[in-house]
N, C-alpha and C positions, 0 to 999 in steps of 0.2 A: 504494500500500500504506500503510496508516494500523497505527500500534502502538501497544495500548491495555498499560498496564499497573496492573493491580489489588492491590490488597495491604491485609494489616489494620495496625491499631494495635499499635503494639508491647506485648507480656507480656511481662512479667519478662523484659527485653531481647531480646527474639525477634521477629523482625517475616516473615514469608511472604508472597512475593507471586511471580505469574508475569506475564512477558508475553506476550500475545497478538496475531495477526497478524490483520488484518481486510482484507481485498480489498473494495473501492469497484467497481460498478459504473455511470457516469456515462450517461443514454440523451440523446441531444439529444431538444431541447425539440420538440413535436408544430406542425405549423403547421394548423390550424384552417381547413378546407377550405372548411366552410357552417355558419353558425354560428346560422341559423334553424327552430324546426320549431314546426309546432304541433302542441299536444297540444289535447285537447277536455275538459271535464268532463262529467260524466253527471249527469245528473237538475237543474241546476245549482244547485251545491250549493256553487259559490266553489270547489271542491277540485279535480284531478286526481291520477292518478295515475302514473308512469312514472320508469324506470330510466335513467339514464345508460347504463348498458352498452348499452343497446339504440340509441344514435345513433354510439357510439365509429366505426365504420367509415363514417358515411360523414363523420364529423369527421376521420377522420385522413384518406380517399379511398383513393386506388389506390396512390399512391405511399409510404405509410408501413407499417409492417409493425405491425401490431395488437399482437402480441406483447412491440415494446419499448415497450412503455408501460403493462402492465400491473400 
């Protein structure tokens, strides 16, 4: 649990501030199952195009759960 507390500059001797509570959630680090692929370009043109999200599973494999690393 981390405590952020915010508040202004005081006015004419008045200063307002609250503190707030902030919950951390920590995911362990992803182990990198296949860290190869090839993409192709079209027309070659030096360019391709492609998403990361589209290798995530089989970067993370069987054993990682997709979800804590999103």
């Amino acid at each position: 649990m981390v405590y952020i507390r915010v508040s202004n500059p005081p006015n004419q001797g008045v200063s307002c501030g609250r503190v707030l509570e902030l919950s951390l959630q920590v995911n362990p680090l992803p182990v990198a199952v296949d860290t190869s692929f090839a993409v192709c370009e079209i027309d070659s043109t030096g360019y391709a195009e492609f998403y990361f999200v589209d290798f995530t599973p089989s970067l993370l494999g069987a054993s990682q759960d997709i979800n804590d690393f999103g």
